[in-house]
C-alpha positions as a Markdown table, in Angstrom:
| # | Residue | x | y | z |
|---|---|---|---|---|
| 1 | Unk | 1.1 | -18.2 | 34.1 |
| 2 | Unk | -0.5 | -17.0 | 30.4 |
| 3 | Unk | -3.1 | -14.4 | 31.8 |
| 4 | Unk | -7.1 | -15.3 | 31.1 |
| 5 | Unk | -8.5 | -13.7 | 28.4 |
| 6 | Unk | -12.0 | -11.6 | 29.2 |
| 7 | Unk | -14.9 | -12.4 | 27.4 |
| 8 | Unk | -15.9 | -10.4 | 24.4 |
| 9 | Unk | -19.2 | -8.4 | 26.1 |
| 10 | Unk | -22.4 | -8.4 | 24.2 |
| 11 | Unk | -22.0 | -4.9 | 23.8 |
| 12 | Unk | -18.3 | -5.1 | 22.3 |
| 13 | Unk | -20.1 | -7.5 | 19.7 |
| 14 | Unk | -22.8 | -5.4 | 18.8 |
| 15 | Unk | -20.5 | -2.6 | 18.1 |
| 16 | Unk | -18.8 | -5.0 | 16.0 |
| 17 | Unk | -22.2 | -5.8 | 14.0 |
| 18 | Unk | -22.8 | -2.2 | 13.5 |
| 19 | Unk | -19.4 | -0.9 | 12.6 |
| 20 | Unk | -19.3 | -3.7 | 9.9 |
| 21 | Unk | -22.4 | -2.4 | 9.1 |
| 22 | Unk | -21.5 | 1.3 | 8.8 |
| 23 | Unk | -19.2 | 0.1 | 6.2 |
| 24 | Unk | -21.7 | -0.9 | 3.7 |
| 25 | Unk | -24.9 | 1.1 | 4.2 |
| 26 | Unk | -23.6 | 4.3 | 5.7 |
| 27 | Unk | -22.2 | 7.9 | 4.6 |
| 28 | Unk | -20.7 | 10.6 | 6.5 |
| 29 | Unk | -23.0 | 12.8 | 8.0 |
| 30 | Unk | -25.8 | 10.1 | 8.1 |
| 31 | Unk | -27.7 | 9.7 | 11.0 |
| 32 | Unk | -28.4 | 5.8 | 13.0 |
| 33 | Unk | -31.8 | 4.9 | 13.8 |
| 34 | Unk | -32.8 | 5.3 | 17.3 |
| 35 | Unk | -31.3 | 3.3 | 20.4 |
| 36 | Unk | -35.1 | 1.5 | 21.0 |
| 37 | Unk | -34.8 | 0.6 | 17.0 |
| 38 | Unk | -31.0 | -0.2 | 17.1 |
| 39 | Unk | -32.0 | -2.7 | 20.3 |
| 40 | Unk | -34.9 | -4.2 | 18.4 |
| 41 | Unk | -32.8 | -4.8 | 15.2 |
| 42 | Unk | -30.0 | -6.7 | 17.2 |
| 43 | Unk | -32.2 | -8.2 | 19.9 |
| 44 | Unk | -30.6 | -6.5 | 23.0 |
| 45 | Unk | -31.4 | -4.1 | 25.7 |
| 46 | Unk | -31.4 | -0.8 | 25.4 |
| 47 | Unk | -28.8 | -0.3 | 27.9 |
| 48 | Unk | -26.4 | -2.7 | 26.1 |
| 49 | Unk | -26.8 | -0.4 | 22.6 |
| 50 | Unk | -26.0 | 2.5 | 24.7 |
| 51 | Unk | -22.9 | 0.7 | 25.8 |
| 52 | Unk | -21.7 | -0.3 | 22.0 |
| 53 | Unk | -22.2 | 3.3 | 20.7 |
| 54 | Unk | -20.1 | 4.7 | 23.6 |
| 55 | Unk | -17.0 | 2.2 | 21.9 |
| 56 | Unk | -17.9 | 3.4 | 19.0 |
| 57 | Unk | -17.9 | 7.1 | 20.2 |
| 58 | Unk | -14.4 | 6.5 | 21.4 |
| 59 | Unk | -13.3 | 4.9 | 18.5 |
| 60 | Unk | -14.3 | 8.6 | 16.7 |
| 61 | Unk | -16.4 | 6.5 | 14.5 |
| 62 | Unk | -19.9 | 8.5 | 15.9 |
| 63 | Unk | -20.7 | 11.1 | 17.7 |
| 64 | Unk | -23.8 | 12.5 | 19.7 |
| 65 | Unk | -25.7 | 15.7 | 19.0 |
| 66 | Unk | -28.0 | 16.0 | 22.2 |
| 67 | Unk | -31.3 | 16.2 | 21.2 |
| 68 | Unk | -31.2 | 15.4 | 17.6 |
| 69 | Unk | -29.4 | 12.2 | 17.6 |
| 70 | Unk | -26.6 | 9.8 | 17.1 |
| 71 | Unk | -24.8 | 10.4 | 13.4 |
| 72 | Unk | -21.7 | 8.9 | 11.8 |
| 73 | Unk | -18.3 | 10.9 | 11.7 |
| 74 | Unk | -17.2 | 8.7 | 9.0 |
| 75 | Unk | -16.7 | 5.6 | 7.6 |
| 76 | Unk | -14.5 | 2.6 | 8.5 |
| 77 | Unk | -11.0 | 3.4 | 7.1 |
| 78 | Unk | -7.5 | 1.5 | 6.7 |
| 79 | Unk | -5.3 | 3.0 | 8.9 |
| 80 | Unk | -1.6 | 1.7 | 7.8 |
| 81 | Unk | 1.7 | 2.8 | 8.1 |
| 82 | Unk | 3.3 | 5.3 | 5.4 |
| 83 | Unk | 6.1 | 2.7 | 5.0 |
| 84 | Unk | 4.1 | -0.2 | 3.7 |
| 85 | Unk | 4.0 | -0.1 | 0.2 |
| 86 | Unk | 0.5 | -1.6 | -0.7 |
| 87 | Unk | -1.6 | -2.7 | -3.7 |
| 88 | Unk | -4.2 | 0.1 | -3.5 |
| 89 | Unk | -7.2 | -2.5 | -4.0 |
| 90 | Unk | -5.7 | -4.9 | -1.4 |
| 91 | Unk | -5.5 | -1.4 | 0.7 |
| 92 | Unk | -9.3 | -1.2 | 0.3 |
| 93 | Unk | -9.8 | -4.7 | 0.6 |
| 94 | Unk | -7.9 | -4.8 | 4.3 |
| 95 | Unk | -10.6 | -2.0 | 5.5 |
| 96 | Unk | -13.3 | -4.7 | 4.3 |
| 97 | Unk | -14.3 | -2.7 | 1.4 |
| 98 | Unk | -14.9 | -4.1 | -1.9 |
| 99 | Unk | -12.6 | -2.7 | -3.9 |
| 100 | Unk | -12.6 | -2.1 | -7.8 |
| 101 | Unk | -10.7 | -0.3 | -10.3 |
| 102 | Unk | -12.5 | 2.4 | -13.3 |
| 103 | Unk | -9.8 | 3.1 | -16.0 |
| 104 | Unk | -10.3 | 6.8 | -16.2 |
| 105 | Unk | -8.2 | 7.6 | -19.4 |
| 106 | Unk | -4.2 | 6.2 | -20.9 |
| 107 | Unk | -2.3 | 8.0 | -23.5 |
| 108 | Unk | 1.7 | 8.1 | -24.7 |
| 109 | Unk | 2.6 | 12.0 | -23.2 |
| 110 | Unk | 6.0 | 13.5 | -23.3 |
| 111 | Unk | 7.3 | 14.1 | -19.7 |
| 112 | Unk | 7.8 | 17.1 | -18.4 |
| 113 | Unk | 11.5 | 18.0 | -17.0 |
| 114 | Unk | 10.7 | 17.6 | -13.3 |
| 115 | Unk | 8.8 | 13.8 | -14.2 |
| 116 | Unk | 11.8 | 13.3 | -16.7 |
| 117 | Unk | 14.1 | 13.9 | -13.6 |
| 118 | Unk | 12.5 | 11.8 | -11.5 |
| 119 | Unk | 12.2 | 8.6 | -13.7 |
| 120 | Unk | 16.2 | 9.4 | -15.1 |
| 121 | Unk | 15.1 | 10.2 | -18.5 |
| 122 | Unk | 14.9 | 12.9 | -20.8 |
| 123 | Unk | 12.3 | 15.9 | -20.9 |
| 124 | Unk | 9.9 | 15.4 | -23.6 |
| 125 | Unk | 10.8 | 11.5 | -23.6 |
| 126 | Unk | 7.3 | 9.5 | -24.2 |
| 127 | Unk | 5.4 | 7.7 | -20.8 |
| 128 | Unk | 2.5 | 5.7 | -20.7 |
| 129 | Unk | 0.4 | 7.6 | -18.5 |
| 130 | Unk | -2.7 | 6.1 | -16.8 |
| 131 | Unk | -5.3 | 7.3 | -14.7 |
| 132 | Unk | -7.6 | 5.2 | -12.7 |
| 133 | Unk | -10.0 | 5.7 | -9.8 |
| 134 | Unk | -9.7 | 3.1 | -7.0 |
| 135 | Unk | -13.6 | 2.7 | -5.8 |
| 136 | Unk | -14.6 | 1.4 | -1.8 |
| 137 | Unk | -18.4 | -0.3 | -2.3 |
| 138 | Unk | -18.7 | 1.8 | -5.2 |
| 139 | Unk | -17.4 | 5.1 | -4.0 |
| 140 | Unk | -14.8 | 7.1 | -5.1 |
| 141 | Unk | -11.5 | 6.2 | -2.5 |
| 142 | Unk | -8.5 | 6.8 | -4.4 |
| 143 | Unk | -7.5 | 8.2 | -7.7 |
| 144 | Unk | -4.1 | 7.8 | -9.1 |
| 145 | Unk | -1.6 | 8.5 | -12.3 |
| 146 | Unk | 0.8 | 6.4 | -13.2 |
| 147 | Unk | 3.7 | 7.0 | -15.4 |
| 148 | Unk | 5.6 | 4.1 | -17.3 |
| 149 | Unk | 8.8 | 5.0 | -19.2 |
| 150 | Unk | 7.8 | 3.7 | -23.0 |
| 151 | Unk | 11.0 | 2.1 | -22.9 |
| 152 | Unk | 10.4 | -0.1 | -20.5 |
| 153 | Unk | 7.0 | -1.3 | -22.3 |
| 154 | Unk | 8.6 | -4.5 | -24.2 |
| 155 | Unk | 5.5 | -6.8 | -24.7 |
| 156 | Unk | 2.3 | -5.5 | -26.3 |
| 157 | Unk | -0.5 | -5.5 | -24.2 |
| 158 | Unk | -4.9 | -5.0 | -24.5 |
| 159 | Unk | -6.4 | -2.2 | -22.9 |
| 160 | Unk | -8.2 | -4.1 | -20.6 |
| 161 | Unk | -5.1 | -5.1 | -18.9 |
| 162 | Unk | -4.4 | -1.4 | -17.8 |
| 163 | Unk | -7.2 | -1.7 | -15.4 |
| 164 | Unk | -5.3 | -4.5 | -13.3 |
| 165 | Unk | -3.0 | -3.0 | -10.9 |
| 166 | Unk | 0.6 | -1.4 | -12.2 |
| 167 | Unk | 2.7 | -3.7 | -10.5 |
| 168 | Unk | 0.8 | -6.8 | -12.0 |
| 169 | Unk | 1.2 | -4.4 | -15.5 |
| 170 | Unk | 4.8 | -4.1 | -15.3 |
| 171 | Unk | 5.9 | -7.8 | -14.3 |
| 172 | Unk | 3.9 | -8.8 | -17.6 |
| 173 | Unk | 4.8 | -6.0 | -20.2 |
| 174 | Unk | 7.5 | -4.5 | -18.4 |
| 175 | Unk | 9.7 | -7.6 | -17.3 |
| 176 | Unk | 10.2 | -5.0 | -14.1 |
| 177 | Unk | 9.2 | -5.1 | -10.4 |
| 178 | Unk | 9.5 | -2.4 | -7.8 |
| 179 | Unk | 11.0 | -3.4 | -4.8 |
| 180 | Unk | 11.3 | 0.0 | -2.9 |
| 181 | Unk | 9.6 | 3.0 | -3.3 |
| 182 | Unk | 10.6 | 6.8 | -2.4 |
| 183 | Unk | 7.7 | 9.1 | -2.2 |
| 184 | Unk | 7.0 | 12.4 | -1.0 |
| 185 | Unk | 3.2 | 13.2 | 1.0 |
| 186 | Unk | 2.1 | 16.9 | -0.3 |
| 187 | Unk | -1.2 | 18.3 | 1.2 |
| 188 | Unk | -3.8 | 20.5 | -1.6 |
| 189 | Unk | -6.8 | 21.6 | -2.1 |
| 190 | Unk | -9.2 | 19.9 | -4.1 |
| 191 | Unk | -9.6 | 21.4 | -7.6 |
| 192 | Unk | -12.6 | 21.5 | -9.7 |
| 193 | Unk | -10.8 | 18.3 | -11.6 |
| 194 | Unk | -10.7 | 16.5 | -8.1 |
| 195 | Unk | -14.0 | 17.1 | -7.1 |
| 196 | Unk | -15.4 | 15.4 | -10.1 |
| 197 | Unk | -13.1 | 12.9 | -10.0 |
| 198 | Unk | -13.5 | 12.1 | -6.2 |
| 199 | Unk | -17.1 | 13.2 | -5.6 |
| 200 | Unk | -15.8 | 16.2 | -2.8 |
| 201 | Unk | -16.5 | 19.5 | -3.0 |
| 202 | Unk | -13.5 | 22.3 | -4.3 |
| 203 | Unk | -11.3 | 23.9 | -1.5 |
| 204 | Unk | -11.3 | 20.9 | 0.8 |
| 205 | Unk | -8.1 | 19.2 | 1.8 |
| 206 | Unk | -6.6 | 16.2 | -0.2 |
| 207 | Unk | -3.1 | 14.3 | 0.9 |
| 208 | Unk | -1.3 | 13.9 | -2.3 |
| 209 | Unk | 1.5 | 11.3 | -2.2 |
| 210 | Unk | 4.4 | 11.2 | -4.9 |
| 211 | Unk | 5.9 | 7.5 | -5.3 |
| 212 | Unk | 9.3 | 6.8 | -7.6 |
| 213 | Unk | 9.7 | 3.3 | -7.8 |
| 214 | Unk | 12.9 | 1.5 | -8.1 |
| 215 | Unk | 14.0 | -1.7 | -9.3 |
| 216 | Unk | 16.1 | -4.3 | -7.6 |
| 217 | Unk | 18.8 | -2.7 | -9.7 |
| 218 | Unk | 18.0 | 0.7 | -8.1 |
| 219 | Unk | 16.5 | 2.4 | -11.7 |
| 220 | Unk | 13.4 | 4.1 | -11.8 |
| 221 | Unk | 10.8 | 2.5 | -13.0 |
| 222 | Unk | 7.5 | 4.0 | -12.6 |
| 223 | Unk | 6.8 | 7.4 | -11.1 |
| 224 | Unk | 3.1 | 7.2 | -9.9 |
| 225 | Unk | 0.9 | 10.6 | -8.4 |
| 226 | Unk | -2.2 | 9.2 | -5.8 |
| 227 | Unk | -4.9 | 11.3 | -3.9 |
| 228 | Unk | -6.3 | 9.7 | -1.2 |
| 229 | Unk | -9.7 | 10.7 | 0.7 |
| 230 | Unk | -9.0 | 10.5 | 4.4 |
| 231 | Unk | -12.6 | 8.8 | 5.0 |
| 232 | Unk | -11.0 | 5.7 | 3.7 |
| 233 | Unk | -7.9 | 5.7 | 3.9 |
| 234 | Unk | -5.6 | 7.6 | 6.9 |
| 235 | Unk | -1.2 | 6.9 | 7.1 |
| 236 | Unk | 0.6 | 6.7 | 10.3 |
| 237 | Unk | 4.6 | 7.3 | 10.3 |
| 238 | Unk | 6.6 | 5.8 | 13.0 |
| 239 | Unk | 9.3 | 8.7 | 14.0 |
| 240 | Unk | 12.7 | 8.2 | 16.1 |
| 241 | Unk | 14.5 | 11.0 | 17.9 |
| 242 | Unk | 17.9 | 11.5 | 16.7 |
């Protein structure tokens, strides 16, 4: 027999309400009205608030600093596997934020000999470079630099269109899709660049993650550079003992 299926609780709904509202109207660090308030905005008990911020304490999402109050560790992220290969606004999108994309800067630049040996081409060979912020609700989530051989480039194209995402880009001036990527995660430290960039402060930590993509004809295609915040965004990796 197909077990019975419990009841959502009124307190697993209002921690529901709240964490979808976290999402939109909270940053890290900011503190949540008081339980009487939080019961009076949802029209509960007291007790059954207390209950929905305990699943949201051990979901990591809050914590408790006895005496001064109930403040947000950090904000609804995606948590996905490092295998997926996503479009980094649907990425956003999956977390529930609304996601947009800020052109930051393009340009033709001669690749260096370690780019150039990643994309099988020759150093100082010309790449469309272009660098664009991925926003969550209008904050900073994801800033990337992507690099397009300007062979491959075979249709011309406005500069609007390098605001829609790369893989969109290269089916429509590149007559190329990537159908597996191989990428590398390296861990820094947020430069002065970064910071500006990604509205964090120098010296914290950043997950960097190198992507080659390939072709179905196994060519490289496009070499792309992302930083990722971990508020939003966080990767999981599914290891086997061998």
């Amino acid at each position: 027999m197909k077990p019975l299926e419990r009841p959502e609780t009124l307190a697993a709904r209002v921690a529901k309400r709240l964490r979808e509202e976290l999402r939109q109207e909270y940053v890290v660090g900011g503190q949540l009205p008081s339980e009487p308030d939080l019961a009076k905005q949802f029209g509960v008990s007291r007790g059954t608030v207390r209950q929905a911020l305990t699943i949201l304490e051990r979901e990591g999402v809050i914590f408790r600093r006895q005496g001064s109050g109930t403040f947000v560790h950090y904000i609804s992220r995606v948590q996905t596997r490092a295998e997926h290969a996503y479009e980094f606004s649907d990425l956003l999108r999956i977390a529930g934020f609304e996601p947009d994309i800020q052109l930051i800067s393009f340009d033709y630049l001669p690749l260096n000999e370690k780019w150039a040996a990643q994309l099988d081409t020759e150093a100082e060979d010309q790449a469309l470079v272009i660098r664009k912020l991925f926003l969550a609700n209008g904050q900073p989530a994801i800033y990337c630099l992507d690099s397009i051989p300007q062979n491959l480039i075979i249709n011309p194209y406005e500069d609007d269109e390098l605001c829609q995402p790369v893989f969109d880009f290269m089916k429509q001036h590149c007559r190329q899709s990537t159908v597996q990527n191989l990428a590398e995660i390296v861990p820094v430290i947020v430069d002065e660049e970064l910071a500006e960039l990604l509205a964090m402060e120098p010296g914290q930590p950043l997950l960097r993650i190198d992507e080659i993509g390939y072709n179905e004809d196994g060519k490289p295609v496009l070499f792309t550079r992302a930083y990722y915040k971990d508020r939003f965004i966080r990767f999981s990796i599914l290891r086997k003992r061998i």
